[in-house]
N, C-alpha and C positions, 0 to 999 in steps of 0.2 A: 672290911670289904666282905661284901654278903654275896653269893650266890656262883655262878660259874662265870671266868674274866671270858670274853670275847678274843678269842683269835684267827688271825686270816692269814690264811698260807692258800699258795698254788694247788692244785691237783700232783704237780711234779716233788712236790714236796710234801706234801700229803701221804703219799706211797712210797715214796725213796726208803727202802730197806725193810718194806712189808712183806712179811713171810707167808709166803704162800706153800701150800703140797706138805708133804711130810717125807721123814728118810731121805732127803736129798732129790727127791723127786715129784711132780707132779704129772698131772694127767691134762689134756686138751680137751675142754668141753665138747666141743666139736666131732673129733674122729677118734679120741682115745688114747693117742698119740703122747707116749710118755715124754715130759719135755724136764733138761736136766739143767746143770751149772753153766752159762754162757750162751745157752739157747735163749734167742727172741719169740720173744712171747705180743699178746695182744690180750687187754684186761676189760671188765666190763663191770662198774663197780655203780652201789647207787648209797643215797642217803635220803631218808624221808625227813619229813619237815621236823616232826616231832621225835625225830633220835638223833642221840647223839654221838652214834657212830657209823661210820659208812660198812657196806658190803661188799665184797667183789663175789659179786653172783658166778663171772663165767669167766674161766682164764683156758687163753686158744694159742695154738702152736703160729708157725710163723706163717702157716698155708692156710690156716681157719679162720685169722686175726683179722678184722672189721676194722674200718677206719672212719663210721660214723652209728649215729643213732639210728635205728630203724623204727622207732616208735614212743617218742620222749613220754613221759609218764607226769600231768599235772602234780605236786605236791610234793616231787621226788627232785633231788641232785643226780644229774646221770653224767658218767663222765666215761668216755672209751679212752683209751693209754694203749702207748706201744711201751715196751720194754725190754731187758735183758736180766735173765736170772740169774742170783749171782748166789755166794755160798759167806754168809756173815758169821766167824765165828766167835765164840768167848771163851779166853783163855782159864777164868778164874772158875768156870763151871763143866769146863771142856765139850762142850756142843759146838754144836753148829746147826745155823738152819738157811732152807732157799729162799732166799729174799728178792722182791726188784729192785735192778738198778734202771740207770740213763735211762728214765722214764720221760717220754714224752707226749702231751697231751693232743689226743687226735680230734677231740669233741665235749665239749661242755655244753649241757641243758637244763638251765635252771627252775625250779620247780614252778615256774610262771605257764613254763611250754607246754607242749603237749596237748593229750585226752585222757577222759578218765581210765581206769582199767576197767 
């Protein structure tokens, strides 16, 4: 088998225990707003045609979190997510880091949509 296999998963599975912030904490794009372990959060993540891995450009507290696209991007995967930040540890290395959980997906835009930037 030659090259990269093909796999399709949801956006909610996609992100389920993706680490976001650092030290147990991150920051709200939005107002600045330090957001911890168990706070809801709102994510704003994209993927271009040509990569092959996604970004989360902008993560918002529960008062700055969007629950759509405001300007879908031709050539890009745009997906908004609601979430809950949670704290994934490993015993065998002794860390921990903030990850999302109960991720749910508020908007999908596939790289069809949109205008150019």
């Amino acid at each position: 088998m030659s090259g990269i296999a093909t796999v399709t998963a949801t956006p909610d599975q996609l992100f389920e225990g993706y680490t976001v912030g650092s030290g147990g904490k991150a920051a709200c794009t939005g107002c600045q707003r330090t957001v911890r372990d168990g706070d809801p959060v709102g994510i704003y993540a994209h993927q271009t045609s040509d990569a092959a891995r996604w970004d989360i450009a902008r993560l918002f507290c529960v008062d700055c979190r969007e629950t759509a696209i405001q300007h879908p991007t031709t050539g890009a995967t745009e997906v908004v997510l609601h979430a809950r930040l949670g704290v994934t540890s490993d015993a065998a290395t002794q860390s921990a880091r903030l990850t999302l959980r109960d991720i749910e997906t508020m908007q999908l835009s596939p790289p069809e949509d949109g205008g150019e930037l």
